[in-house]
N, C-alpha and C positions, 0 to 999 in steps of 0.2 A: 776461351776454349783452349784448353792445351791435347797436345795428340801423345802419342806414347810412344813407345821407342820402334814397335809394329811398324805403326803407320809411318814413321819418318820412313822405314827402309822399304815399305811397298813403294813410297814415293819417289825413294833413289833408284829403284830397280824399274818403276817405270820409264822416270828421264833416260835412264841409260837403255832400255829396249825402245822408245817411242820416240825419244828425242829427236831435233833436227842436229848434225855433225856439229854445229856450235855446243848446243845443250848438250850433248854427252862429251865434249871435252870439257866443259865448265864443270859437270857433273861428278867429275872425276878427279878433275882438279883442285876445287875449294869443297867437296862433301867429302869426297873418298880419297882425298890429300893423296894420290897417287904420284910416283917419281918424275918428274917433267922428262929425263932423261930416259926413263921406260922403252922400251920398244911398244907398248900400249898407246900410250903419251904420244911417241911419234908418228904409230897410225892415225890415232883421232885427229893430230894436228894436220896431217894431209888431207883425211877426210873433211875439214873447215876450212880447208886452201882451194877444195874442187869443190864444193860448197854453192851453189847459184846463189843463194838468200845471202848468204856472208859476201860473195863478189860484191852483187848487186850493193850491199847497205857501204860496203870499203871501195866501192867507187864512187858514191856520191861525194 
């Protein structure tokens, strides 16, 4: 089953509105190759630094 170019981008635009702060940083970084130095970039990565589910998994 292959999906078409549509469907890849409904599926980026949901991780990036639905995601948890991990998954829209990831989402943006290896899909949407965004600048790591961004100021976008630097939000989301605060947003994964106050993160419960990220704490929780990088403190075990």
């Amino acid at each position: 089953m292959k999906i078409d170019k549509r469907q890849i981008e409904n599926n980026i635009n949901w991780l990036v509105s639905n995601g948890s702060p991990p998954v829209k940083y990831l989402t943006h970084k290896y899909l949407l190759k965004n600048d790591l130095c961004s100021k976008t970039m630097q939000k989301l990565w605060k947003g994964v630094e106050n993160c419960s589910v990220a704490k929780e998994i990088f403190s075990k």
